[in-house]
N, C-alpha and C positions, 0 to 999 in steps of 0.2 A: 639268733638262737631261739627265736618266738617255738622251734616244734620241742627243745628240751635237749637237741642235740645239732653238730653239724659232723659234714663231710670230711676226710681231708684224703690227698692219694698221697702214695709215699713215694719218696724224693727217688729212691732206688727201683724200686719192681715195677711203681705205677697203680698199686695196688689200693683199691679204696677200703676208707676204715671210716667208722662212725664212730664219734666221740661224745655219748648221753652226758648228760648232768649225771656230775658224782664224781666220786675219787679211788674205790674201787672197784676193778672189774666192769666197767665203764666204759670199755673201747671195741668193738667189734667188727672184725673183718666182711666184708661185705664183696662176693664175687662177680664178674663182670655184665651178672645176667641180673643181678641185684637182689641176690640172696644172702642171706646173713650167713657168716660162717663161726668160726671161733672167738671166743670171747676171750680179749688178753688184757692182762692186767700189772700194770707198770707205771711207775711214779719217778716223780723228782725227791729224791730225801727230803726230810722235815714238815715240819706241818705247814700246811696251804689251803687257804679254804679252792673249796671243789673249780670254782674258776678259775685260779690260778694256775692247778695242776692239771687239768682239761687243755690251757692253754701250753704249756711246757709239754702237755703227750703230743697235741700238733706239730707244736714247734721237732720234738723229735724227730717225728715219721716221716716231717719234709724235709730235714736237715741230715736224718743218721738216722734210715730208717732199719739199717741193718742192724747196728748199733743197739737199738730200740727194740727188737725183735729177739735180741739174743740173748735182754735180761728180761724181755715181758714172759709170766707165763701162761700159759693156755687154760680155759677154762672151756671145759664141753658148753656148749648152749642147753638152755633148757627147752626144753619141747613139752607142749600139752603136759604140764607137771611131772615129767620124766624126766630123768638125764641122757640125751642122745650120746653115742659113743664118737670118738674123733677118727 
């Protein structure tokens, strides 16, 4: 994790998502042509520092990534100091 983030694809769609350093709003879908998409934001209850909960988003998205998706919720990305619409 030398660039601050990794990869991971999800266990169901196949779908890649980038997981930054951090705990929220940290995880962001990334499309097949490798552009960033939605920014989602979903945790393991209780307090964890930002590694531990970086690790448990992975573990989700390979394990129950449906599961995963259906309590994260969506954040637009920011663009050029604007907020793009979804």
């Amino acid at each position: 994790m030398e660039q601050g983030f990794f990869d991971v694809v999800g266990g169901a769609t196949r779908r890649r998502y980038r997981v930054q350093y951090g705990s929220v709003a940290n995880v962001q879908e990334i499309d097949f042509e490798g552009k960033s998409g939605s920014i989602l934001c979903f945790a393991p209850e209780g307090y964890l520092v930002p590694g531990d909960i970086m690790l448990a988003q992975k573990i989700a998205l390979e394990a129950d990534e449906l599961a995963a998706l259906a309590v994260a919720t969506r954040v637009a990305p920011i663009v050029r100091g604007s907020i793009r619409s979804l």
